[in-house]
N, C-alpha and C positions, 0 to 999 in steps of 0.2 A: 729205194726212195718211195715208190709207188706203196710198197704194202705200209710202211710205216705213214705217212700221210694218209694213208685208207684209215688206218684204227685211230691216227687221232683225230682226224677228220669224224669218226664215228661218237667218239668220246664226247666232241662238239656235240653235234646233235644230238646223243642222250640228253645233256645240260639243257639245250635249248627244244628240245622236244614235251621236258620233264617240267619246263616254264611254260611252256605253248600250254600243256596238260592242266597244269594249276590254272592259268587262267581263266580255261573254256571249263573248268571245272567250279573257280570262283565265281563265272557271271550264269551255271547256272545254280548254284546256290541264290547268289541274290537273286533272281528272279526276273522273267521276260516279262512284259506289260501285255496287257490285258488282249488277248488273241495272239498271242505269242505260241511259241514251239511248244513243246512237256518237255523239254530238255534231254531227251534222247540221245539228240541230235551236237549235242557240247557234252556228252560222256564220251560217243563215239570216237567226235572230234579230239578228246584228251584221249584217248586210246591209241587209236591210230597215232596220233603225235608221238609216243613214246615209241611207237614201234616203226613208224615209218621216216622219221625222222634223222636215224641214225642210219638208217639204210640206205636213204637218198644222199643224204652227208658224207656217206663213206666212200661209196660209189662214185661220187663226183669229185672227193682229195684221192681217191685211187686215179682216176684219169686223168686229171692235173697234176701229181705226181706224175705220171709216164710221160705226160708232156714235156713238162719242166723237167723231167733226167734228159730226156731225148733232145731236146733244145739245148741244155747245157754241153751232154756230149759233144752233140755238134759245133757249137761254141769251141770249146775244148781244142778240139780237133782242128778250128782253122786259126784260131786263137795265136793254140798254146796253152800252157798249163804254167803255174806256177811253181820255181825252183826255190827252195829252199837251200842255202848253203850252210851249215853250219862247221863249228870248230869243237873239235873235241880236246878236252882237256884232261889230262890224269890228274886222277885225286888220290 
């Protein structure tokens, strides 16, 4: 459960890293007001986004996944589980 909630958890954050990057990409296109940055500093910014954005995102649905198995196990375990009974029939 852990690794699959890491890759999509990572998938997330390409998405939202790839829009964080347009943005700081779009404002420095239009342009900061007058004593403003050179815009360096929002290419960076789009940079990093795409790359560290997915890595923080993955890392954080990798360890909330472990949680959330480990929580449910134990759930499980004092719970009980769900029986399914079913009837089989010949065809």
């Amino acid at each position: 459960m852990a690794k699959i909630m890491g890759v999509i958890y990572s998938m997330i954050g390409l998405i939202v890293g790839t829009v964080f990057s347009l943005i700081a990409v779009t404002g420095e296109a239009v342009g900061s007001p007058v004593g403003g940055s050179s815009g360096l500093s929002e290419t960076m910014m789009g940079i990093g986004a795409i790359i560290l954005f997915p890595i923080v995102c993955g890392v954080a649905g990798f360890v909330l996944g472990l949680l959330s198995g480990a929580i449910y196990n134990l759930a499980v375990r004092i719970i009980g589980g769900v029986a399914i009974e079913g009837v089989q029939s010949e065809s």
